[in-house]
C-alpha positions in Angstrom: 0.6 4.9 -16.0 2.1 3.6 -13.0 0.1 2.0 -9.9 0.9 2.3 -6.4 -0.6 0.3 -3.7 -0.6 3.0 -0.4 -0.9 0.6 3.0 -1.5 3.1 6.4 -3.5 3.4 9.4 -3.3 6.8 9.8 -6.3 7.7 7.7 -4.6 11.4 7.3 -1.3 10.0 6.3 -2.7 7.7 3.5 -5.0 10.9 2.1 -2.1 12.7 2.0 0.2 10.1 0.4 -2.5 9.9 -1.8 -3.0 12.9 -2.7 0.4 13.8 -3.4 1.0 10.9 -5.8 -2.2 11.5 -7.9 -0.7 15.3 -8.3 2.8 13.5 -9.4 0.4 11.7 -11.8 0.4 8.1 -10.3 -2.8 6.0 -10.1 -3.5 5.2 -6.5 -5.1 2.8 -4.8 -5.1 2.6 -0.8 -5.4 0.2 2.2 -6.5 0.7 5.9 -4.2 -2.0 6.7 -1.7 -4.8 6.0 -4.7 -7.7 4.9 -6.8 -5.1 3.0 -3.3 -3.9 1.4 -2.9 -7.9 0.5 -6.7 -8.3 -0.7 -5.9 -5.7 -3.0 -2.3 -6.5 -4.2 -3.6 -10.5 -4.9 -6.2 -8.2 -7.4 -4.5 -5.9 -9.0 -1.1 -4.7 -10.5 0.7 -2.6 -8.3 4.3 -0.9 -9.6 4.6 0.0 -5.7 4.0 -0.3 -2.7 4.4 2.5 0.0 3.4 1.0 3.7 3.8 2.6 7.1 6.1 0.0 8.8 3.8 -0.2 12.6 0.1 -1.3 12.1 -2.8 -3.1 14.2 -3.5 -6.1 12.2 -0.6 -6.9 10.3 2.7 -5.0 10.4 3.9 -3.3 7.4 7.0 -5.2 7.9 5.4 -8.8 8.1 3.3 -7.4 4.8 6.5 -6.6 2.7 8.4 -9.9 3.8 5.0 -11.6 2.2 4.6 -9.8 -0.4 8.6 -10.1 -1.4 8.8 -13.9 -0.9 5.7 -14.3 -3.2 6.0 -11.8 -5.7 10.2 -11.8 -6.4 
C-alpha cells in the first residue's frame, strides 16, 4: 500500500485531505506543521508528500527543499 505524509495547518484541510486519500485507499499519516511533517518523515516511509506551501513554523516550501536535498 502506498504512504503519504499530509503537512497542513489548517486542521480542516488536512482532515479532509485525509480523508479523501484513505477512501482512494492510501495509508495516511499527517502533520500540523513543517518540523512535525520532518519528525515523521525521518521515521517512517512516505511514497508522498502533499504540504500546503504557507505555514507558521516552517514553510512548506523550505520543508520540500529539505526534504529533496536529503532524500534525492
Amino acid at each position: 500500500m502506498r504512504n503519504i505524509l499530509i503537512i497542513d495547518d489548517d486542521e480542516q484541510m488536512r482532515n479532509l485531505l485525509c480523508r479523501a486519500m484513505e477512501y482512494a485507499g492510501f495509508e495516511v499519516e499527517a502533520a500540523a506543521d513543517g518540523r512535525k511533517g520532518l519528525r515523521l518523515f525521518e521515521e517512517n516511509a512516505y511514497d508522498l508528500v502533499i504540504t500546503d506551501l504557507i505555514m507558521p513554523e516552517q514553510e512548506g516550501m523550505e520543508t520540500i527543499t529539505f526534504l529533496r536535498k536529503k532524500y534525492p
